[in-house]
C-alpha positions as CSV (number, residue, x, y, z in Angstrom):
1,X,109.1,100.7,96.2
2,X,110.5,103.2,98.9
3,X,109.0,101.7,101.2
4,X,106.1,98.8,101.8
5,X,102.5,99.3,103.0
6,X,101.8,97.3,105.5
7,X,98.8,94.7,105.2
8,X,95.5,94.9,106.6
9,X,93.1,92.2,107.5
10,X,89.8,93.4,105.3
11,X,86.7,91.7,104.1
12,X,87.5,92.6,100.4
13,X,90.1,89.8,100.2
14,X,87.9,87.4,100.4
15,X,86.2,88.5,97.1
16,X,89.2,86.9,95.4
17,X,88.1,83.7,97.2
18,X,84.7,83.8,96.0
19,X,86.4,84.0,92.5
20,X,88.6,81.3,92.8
21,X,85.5,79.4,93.8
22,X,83.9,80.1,90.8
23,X,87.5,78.7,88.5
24,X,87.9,75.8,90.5
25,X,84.6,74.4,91.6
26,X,82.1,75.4,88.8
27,X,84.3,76.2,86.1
28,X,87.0,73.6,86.2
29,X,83.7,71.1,87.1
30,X,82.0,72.0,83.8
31,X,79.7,68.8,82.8
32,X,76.2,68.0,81.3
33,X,75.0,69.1,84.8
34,X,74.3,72.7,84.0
35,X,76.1,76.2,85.6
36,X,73.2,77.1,87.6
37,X,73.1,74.7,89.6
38,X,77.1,74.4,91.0
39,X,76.6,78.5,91.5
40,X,74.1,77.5,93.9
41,X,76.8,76.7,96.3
42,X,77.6,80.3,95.9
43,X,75.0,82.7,96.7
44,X,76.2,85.8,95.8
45,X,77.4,84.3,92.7
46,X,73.3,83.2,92.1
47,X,72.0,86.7,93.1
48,X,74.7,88.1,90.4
49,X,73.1,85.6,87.5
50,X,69.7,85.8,88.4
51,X,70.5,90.0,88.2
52,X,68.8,91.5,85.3
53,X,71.2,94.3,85.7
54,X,74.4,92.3,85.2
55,X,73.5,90.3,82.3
56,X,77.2,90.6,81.5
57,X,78.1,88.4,84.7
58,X,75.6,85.2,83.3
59,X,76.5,85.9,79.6
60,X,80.1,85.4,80.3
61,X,79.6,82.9,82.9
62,X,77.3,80.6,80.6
63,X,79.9,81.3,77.5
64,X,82.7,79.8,79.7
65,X,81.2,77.1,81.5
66,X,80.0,75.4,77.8
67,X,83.7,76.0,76.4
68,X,85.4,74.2,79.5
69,X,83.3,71.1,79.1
70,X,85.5,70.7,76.3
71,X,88.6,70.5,78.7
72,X,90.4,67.2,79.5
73,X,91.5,66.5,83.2
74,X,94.8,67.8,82.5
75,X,94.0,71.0,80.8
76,X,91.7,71.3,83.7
77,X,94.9,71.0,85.9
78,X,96.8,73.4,84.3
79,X,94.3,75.8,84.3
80,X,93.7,76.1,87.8
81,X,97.8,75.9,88.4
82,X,97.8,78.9,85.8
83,X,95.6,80.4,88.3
84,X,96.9,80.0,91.3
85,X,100.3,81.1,90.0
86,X,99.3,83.9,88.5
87,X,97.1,84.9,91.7
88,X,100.4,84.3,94.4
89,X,102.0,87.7,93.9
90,X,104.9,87.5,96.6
91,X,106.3,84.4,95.0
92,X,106.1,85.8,91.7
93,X,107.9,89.2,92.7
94,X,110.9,87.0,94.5
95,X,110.5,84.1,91.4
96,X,109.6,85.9,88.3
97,X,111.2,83.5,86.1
98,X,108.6,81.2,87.6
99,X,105.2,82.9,86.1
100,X,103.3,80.4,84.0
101,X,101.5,82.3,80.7
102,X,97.3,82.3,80.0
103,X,98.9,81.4,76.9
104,X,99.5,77.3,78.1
105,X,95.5,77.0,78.7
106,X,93.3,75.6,75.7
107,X,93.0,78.4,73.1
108,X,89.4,78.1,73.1
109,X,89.0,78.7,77.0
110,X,92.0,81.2,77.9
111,X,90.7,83.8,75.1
112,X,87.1,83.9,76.8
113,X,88.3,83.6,80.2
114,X,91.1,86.4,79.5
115,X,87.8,88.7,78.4
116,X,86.3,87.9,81.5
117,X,88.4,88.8,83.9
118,X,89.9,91.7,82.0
119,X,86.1,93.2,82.8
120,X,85.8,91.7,86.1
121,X,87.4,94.3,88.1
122,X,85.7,97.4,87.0
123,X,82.1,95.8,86.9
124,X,82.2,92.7,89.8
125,X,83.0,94.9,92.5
126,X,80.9,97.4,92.2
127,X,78.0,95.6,92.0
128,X,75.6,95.8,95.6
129,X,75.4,92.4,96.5
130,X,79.4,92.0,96.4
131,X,80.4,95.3,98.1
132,X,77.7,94.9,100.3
133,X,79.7,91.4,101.1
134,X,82.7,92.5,101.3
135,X,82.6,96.3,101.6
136,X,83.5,98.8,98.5
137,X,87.5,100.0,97.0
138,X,87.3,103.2,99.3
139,X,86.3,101.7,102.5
140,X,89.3,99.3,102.3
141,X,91.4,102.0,100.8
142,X,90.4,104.7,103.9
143,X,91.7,101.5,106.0
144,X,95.0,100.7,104.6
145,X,96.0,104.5,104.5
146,X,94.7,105.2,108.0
147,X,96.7,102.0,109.0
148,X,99.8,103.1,106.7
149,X,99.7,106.6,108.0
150,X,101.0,107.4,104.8
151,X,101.5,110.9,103.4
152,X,103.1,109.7,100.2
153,X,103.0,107.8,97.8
154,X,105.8,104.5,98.5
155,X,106.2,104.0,94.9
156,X,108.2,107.1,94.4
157,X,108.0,108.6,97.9
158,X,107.2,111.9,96.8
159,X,103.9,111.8,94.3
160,X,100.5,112.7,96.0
161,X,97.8,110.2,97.3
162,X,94.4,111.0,98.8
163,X,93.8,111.1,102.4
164,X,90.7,109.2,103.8
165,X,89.2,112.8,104.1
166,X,88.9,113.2,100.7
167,X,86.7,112.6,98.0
168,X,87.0,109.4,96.6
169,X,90.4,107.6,96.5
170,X,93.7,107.2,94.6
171,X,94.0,104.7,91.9
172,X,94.7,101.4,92.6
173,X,97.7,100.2,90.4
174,X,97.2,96.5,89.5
175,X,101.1,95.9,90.0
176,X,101.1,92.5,88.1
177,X,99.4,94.6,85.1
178,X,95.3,93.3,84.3
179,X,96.6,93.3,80.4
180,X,99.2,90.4,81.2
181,X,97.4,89.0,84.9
182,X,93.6,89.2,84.2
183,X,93.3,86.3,87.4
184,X,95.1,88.2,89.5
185,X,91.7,90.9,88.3
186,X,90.5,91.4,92.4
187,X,92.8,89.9,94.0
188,X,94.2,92.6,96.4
189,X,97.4,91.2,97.4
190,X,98.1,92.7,93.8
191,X,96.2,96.2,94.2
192,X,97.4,99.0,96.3
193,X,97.3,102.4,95.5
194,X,100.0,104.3,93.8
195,X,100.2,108.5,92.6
196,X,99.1,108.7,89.3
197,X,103.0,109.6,88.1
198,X,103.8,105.8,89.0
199,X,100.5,104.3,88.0
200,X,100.2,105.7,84.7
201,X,102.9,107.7,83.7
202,X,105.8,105.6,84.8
203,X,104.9,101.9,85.0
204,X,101.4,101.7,83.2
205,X,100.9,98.7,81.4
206,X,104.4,97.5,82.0
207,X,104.8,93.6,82.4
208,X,107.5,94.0,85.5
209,X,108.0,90.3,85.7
210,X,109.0,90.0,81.8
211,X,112.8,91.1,82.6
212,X,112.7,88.1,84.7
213,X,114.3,90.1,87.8
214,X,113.3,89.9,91.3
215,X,110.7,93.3,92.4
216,X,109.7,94.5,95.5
217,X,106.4,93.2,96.7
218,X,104.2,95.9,98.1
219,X,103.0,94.3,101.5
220,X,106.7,93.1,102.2
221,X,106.5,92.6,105.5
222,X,110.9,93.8,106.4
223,X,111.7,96.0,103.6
224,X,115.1,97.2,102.9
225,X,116.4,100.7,104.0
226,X,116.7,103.2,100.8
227,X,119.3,105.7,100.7
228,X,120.4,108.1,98.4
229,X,123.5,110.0,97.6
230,X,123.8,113.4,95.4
231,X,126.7,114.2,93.7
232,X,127.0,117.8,91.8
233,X,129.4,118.8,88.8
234,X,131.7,121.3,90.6
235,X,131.9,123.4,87.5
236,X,128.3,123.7,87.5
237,X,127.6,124.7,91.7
238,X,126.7,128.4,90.8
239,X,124.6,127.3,88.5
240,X,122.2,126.8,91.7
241,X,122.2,130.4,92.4
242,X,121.4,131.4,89.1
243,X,117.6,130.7,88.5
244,X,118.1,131.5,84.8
245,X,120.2,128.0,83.9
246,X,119.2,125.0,84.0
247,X,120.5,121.8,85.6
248,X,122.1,119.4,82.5
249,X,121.9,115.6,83.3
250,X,125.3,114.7,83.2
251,X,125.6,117.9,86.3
252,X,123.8,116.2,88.6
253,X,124.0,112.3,89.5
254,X,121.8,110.4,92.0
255,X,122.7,107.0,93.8
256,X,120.3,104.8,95.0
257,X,122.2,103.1,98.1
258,X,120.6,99.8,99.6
259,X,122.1,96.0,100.4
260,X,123.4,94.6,97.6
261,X,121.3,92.0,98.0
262,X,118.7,93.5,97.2
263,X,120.4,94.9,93.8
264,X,118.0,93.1,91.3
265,X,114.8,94.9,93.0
266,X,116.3,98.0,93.2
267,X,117.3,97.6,89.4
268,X,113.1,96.3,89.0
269,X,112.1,99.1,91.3
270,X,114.1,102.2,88.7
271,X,113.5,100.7,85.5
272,X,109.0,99.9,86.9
273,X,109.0,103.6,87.7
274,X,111.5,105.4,86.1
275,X,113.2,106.6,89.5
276,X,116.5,107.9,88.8
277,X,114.9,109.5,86.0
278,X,112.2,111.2,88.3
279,X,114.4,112.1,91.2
280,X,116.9,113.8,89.1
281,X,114.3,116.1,87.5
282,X,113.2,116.7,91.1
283,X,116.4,117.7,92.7
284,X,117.4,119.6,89.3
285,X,113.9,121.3,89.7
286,X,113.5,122.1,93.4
287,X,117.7,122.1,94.5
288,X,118.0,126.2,94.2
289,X,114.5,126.6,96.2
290,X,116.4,124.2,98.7
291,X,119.2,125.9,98.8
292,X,117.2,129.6,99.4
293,X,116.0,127.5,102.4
294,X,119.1,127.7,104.0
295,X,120.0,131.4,102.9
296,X,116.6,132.6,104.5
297,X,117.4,130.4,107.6
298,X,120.9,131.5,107.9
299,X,119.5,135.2,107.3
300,X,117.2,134.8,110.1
301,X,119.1,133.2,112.5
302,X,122.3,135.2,112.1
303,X,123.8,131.8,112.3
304,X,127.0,130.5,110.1
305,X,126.3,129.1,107.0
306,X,127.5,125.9,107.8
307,X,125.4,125.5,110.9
308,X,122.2,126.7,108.4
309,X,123.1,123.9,106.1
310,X,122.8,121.3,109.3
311,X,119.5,122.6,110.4
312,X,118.0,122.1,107.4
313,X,119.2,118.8,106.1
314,X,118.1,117.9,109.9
315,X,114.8,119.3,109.9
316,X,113.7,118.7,106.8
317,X,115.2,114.7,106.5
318,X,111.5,113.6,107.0
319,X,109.3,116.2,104.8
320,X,108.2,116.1,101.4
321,X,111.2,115.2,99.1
322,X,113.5,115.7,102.0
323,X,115.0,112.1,101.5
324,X,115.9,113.7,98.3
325,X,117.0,117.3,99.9
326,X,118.9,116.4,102.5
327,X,121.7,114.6,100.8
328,X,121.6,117.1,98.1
329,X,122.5,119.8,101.1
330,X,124.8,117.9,102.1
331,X,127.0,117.6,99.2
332,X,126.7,121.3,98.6
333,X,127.8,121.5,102.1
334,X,131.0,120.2,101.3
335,X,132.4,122.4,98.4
336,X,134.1,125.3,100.6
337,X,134.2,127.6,97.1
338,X,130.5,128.0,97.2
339,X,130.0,128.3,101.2
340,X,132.8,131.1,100.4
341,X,131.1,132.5,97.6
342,X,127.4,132.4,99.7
343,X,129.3,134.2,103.0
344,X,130.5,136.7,100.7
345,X,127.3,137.6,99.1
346,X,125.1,137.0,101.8
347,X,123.9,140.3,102.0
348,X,123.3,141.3,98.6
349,X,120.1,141.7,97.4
350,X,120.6,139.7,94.8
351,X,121.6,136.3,96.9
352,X,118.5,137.3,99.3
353,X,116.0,137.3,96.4
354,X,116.9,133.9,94.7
């Protein structure tokens, strides 16, 4: 992550509660008694079984509760721990060696229950009697980005997400993935929203705790300062004022520059999202627009060169990619052959028009 969100106090987390409700106290309680009558204790839970309309929910419920009557105390233990583990997301992402598998639950339960939840997201909550509960996916997501303020997405600090304005709402990216963490299913201390270039084409199904390295966790509540440096292939500077040749990989390097304590997230944080990766291609992509920026501001300003360079990487430090564009600037900024080449040309058409 480039940067954190910070957390909210919403409603919606408590639908995880009610879920855990349903493990400990009715599943984990299975007896001869029958499942209706421990979801009584739970009203939103009977409304969703006496539903005609979610079927699904009593289907699965029923199936689960009969299977677990076959668990001894201590598989009943475990699965609750298995649970709860899985469900505490900030330990995990600082302990990821600690993560305890489905796979240590009773065959015969974890397979039905892994079903379950897998489903669970996309059905339970957006069923009226739980959003009407605990409120619906966009109202909390207009919250957290009106309380974020954010622009971008922190994954990649570049890639679009919606505003509250809009239609709708950017995917949330379940960041302990469903297809490994099916409990963790609602639980929204592991959803946040993400750019679809992170979600899906970067980190998609990827199990980020199987590497066994510490990750950022998304509502860290002090996260660490993320710099970068830029450093360009002399041989290949003009290359930036030729729009006809493109920018090779081993031109162009980018260097992620944090604490070094923080080494094994930012080592998670590149390999979850493909960072390096993506900030190269947007550096090798956008550098000789960036660097027209400073020909048309020296152009209009009648300024030096040099002095164009400053006000851009200045003024620009905080727009889109500019945590990118101002350290690329600045290393092109310090090769005096092309500020010489760029004063010389400055007022050819040529240098103007690219």
């Amino acid at each position: 992550m480039l940067y954190s969100y910070q957390k909210i106090e919403h409603k919606i987390f408590k639908a995880h509660d009610l879920i855990r409700n349903l493990v400990v106290e009715v599943i984990c309680k299975a007896d001869n008694e029958d499942c209706y009558t421990k979801l009584k204790a739970y009203p939103i839970l009977v409304k969703l079984y006496d539903n005609n309309r979610s079927d699904w929910f009593k289907n699965s419920i029923e199936t689960i509760y009969r299977e677990s009557k076959k668990l001894n105390k201590n598989e009943r233990a475990k699965l609750i721990e298995v649970f709860d583990n899985n469900n505490n997301i900030e330990y995990l992402c600082l302990n990821p060696t600690k993560r305890l598998p489905i796979s240590s639950i009773k065959d015969e339960v974890s397979g039905i229950l892994v079903d379950f939840f897998k489903e669970l997201y996309s059905k339970f909550l957006s069923w009226k009697d739980v959003f009407s509960e605990f409120g619906t996916k966009k109202e909390y997501y207009d919250d957290l980005i009106w309380g974020n303020e954010f622009s971008f997405c922190p994954g990649c600090g570049y890639g679009i997400i919606k505003n509250v304005y809009d239609k709708g709402h950017s995917a949330y990216d379940h960041y302990l993935p469903l297809k490994y963490y099916p409990f963790s299913a609602v639980n929204f201390n592991n959803l946040f929203p993400l750019c679809n270039d992170c979600n899906s084409d970067s980190k998609g199904e990827t199990d980020i705790l199987k590497k066994g390295k510490k990750i950022f966790y998304p509502f860290n509540k002090s996260h660490p300062r993320i710099d970068f440096n830029v450093k360009v292939e002399p041989k290949t500077l003009f290359k930036y004022i030729n729009k006809k040749e493109r920018i090779e990989k081993k031109e162009l390097k980018i260097d992620i520059i944090c604490d070094s304590k923080f080494n094994e997230e930012i080592e998670s944080w590149d390999y979850i999202f493909e960072i390096r990766k993506r900030y190269f291609g947007q550096v090798a992509q956008n550098g000789k627009s960036w660097l027209g920026d400073v020909l048309e501001k020296q152009r209009k300003t009648k300024k030096t060169i040099q002095k164009s360079f400053d006000t851009i990487i200045d003024d620009d430090s905080n727009k889109h990619l500019g945590f990118l564009k101002s350290p690329f600037l600045s290393e092109l900024k310090n090769y005096d052959s092309l500020i010489e080449a760029i004063n010389e040309s400055r007022n050819s058409s040529k240098i103007r028009n690219e």
